[in-house]
C-alpha positions in Angstrom: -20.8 4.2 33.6 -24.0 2.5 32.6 -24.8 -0.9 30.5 -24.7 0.8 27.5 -21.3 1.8 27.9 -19.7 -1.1 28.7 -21.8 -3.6 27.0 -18.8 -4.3 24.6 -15.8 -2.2 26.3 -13.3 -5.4 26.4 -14.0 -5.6 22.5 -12.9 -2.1 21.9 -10.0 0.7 22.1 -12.2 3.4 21.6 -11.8 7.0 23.1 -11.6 10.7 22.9 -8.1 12.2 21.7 -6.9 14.0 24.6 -3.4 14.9 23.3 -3.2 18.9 24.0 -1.1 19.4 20.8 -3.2 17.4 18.5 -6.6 19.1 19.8 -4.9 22.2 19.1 -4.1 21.9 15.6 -7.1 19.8 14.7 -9.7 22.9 16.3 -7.7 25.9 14.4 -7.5 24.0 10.8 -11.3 23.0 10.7 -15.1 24.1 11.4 -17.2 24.0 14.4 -19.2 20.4 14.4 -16.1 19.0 11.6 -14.8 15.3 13.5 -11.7 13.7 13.2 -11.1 10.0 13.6 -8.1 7.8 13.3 -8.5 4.2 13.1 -5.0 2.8 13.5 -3.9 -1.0 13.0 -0.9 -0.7 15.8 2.2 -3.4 13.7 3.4 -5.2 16.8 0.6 -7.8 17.7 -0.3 -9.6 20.7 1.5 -12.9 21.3 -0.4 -16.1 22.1 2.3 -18.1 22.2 6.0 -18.5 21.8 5.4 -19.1 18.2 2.4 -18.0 17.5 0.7 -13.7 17.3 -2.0 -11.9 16.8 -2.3 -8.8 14.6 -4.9 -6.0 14.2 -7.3 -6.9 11.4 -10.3 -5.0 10.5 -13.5 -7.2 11.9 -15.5 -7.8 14.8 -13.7 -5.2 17.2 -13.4 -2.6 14.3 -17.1 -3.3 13.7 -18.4 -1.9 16.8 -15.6 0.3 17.4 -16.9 2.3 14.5 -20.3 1.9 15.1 -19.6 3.0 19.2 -17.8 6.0 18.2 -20.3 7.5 15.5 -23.1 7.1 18.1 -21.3 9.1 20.3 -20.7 12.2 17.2 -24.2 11.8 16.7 -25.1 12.4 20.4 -22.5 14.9 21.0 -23.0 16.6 17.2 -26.0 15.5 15.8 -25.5 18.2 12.6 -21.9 16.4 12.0 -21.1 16.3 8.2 -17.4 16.5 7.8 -14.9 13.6 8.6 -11.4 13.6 8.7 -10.4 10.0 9.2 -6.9 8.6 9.2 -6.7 4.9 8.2 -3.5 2.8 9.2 -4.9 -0.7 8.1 -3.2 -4.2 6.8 -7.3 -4.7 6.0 -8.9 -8.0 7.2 -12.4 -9.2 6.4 -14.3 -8.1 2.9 -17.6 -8.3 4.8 -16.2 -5.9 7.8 -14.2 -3.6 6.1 -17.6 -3.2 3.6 -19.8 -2.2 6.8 -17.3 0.1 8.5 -16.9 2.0 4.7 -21.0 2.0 4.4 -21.5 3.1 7.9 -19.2 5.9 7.5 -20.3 7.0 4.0 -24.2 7.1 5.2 -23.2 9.2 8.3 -20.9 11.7 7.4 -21.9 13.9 4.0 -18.1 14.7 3.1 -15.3 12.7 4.2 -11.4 13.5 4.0 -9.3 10.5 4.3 -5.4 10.8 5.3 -3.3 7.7 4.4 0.0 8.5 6.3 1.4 5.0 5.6 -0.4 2.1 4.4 -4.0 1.4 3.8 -4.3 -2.3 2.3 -7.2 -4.4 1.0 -9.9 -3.9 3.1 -8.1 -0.5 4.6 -8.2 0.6 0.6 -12.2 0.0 0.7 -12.5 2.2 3.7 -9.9 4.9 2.0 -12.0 5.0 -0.5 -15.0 6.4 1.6 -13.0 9.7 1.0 -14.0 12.8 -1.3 -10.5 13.0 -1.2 -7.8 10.9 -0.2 -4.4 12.1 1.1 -1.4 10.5 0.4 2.4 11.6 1.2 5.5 10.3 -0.5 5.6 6.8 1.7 1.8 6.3 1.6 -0.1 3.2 -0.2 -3.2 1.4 -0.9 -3.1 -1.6 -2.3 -5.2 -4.1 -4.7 -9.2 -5.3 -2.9 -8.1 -8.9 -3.3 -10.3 -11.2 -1.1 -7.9 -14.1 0.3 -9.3 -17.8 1.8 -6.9 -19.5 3.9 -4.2 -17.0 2.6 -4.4 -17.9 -1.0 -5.8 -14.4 -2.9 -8.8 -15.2 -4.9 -7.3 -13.2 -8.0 -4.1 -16.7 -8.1 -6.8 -19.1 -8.1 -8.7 -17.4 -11.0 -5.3 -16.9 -12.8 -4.0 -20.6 -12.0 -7.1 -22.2 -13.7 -6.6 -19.5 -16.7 -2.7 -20.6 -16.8 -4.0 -24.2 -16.5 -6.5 -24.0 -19.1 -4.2 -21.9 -21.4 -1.6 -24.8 -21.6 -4.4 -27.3 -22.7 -5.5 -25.2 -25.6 -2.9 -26.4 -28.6 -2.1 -30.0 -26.8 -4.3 -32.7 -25.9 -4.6 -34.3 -22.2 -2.4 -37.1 -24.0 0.2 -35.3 -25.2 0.6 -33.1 -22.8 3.6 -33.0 -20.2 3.1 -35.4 -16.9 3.8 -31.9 -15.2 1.2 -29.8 -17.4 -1.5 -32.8 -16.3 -0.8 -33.1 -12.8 -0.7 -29.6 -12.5 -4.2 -29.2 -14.2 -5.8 -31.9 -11.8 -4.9 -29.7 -8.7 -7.6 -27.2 -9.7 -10.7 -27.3 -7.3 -13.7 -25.9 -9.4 -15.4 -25.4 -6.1 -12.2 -22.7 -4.8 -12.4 -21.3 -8.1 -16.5 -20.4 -7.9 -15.9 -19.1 -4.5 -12.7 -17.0 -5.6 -14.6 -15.7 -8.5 -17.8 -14.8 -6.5 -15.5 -13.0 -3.6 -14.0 -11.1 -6.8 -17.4 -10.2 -8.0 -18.4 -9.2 -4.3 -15.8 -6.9 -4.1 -16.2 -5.7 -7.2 -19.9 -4.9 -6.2 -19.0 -3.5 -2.6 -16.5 -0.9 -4.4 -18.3 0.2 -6.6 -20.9 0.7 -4.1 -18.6 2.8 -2.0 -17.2 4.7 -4.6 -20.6 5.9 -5.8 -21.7 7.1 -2.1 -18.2 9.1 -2.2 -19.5 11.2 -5.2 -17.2 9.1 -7.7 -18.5 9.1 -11.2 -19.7 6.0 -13.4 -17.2 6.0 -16.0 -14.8 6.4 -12.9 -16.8 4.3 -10.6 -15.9 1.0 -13.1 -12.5 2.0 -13.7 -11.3 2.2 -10.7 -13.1 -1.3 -9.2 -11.8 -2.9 -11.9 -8.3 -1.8 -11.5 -8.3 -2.6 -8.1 -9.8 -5.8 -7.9 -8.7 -7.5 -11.6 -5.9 -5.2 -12.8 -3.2 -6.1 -9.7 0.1 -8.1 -10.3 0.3 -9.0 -6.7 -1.6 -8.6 -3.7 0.8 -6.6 -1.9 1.3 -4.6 -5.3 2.2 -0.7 -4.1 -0.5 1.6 -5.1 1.0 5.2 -4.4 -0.3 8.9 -5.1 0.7 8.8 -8.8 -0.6 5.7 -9.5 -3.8 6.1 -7.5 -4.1 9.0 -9.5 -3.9 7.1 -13.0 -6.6 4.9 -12.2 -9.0 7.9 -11.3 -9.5 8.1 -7.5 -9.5 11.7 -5.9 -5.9 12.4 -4.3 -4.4 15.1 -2.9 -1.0 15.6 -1.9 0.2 15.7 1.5 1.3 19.4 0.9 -2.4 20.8 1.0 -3.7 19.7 4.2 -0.2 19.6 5.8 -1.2 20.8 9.3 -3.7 18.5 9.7 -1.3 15.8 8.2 1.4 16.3 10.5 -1.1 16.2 13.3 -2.5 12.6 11.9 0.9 11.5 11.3 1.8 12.4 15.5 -1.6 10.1 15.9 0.1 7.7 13.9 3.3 7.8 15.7 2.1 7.3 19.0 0.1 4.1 18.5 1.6 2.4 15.9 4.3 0.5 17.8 2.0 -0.7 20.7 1.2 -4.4 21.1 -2.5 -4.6 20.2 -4.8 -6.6 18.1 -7.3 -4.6 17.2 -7.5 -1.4 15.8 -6.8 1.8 18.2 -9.5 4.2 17.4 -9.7 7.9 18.5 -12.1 10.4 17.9 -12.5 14.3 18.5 -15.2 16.6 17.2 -14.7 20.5 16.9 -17.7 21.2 18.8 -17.4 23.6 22.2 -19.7 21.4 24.1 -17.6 18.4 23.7 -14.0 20.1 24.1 -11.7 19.1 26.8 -8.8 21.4 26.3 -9.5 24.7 25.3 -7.4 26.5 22.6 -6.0 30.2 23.0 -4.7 30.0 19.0 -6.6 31.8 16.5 -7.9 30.0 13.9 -6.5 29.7 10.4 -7.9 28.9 6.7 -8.9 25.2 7.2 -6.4 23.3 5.3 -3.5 25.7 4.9 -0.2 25.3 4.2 2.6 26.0 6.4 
């Protein structure tokens, strides 16, 4: 193994599926030089101490992890242009989930995205890489609401609206001791940086959406929706709903093969103590197969 293998290895999980059964149903539903990756934020974290863990969030490890594994396609597959990526992801950092979406979305010319579970703020921008994104019946993104020191930005722009909105018939005089003291707990330095993080995310979807094909009618409506139009940070945003607001889903049913195969992934790694995100990779390429397949192939995409 040479320098530039293991340059950042301690950072990473990265490596090649090697599960026989997944290989197999991966190489009969897709095309030769197609590449499937599943980034997976495992939900048991690592503990630091009795009273304190730590979880997978998409950042630095994620970072490279992406970048590692796409220099390997490119080496191994140079014509790649299809993804399939599973996302598992509780998100993490605006700036990091932005350059794992845009690095994916320059080097892959169609990409399918399978939500099996949850994809969540910053996991949502990197779902929405996807052409087409697939949910099931338990599957969810949620609102791209930027939080500093836990507080989402979207509370603090509401809380000075609320704030401002009881001020508007009653003077600071006559207003309730409760109404006042409430007002003077308003930084208007938190609330310029919540409303610039809103407007960066704002500008980074939009971005994304519009190297996944999307529209411009769409492309506003749905950045909008999911950065200004939440109720709550954790707000469900399921097929039906992600629907409504105009991104491109597909049920479950059409891709269920590959689904099932995605959701195996998921099973496997998403009860092991880690902090980062586990990523695997596997491209349908006979120079880079480990486990050769005896199955004929079928339709890509079929139903069972």
């Amino acid at each position: 193994m040479n320098i530039e293998e293991t340059s950042l290895k301690h950072l990473l999980d990265v490596d090649e599926v090697l599960e026989k059964e997944v290989i197999d149903v991966f190489q009969n539903n897709s095309e030769k030089g197609d590449v499937f990756i599943s980034m997976i934020a495992p939900y048991v974290g690592v503990r630091l101490t009795p009273s304190k863990e730590s979880i997978a969030t998409i950042g630095l490890s994620e970072e490279f992890g992406v970048e590692t594994v796409i220099e390997k396609i490119k080496k191994l597959s140079p014509k790649s242009e299809r993804l399939y990526l599973l996302i598992n992801s509780p998100g993490g950092f605006v700036g990091s989930s932005y350059k794992v979406a845009k690095a994916l979305r320059e080097n892959f010319k169609e990409i399918i995205v399978f939500v099996p579970h949850i994809a969540a703020s910053g996991g949502t921008l990197i779902a929405l890489t996807g052409n087409k994104v697939v949910m099931g019946m338990m599957s969810q993104i949620t609102p791209i609401d930027p939080h500093s020191n836990g507080i989402p930005a979207l509370s603090v722009k509401r809380g000075f609206e609320t704030a401002t909105d009881m001020f508007k018939k009653l003077s600071e005089e006559d207003a309730p001791y409760t109404w006042r003291i409430l007002a003077e707990k308003h930084d208007p330095i938190k609330l310029d940086m919540a409303l610039a993080s809103l407007g960066l995310s704002m500008t980074y979807a939009k971005e994304i959406l519009s190297k996944s094909g999307y529209k411009d009618e769409k492309i506003d409506m749905i950045a909008e929706e999911l950065v200004y139009g939440c109720i709550l940070h954790e707000q469900v945003i399921n097929l039906d709903k992600a629907k409504k607001i105009g991104i491109n889903v597909f049920p479950h049913t059409e891709y269920l093969k590959l689904w099932n195969a995605f959701r195996f992934m998921l099973g496997k790694y998403v009860l092991r103590s880690a902090n980062k995100h586990i990523i695997r990779y596997w491209i349908n390429n006979p120079k880079t197969k480990t486990i050769k397949s005896t199955k004929k192939r079928t339709k890509r995409g079929t139903k069972k």
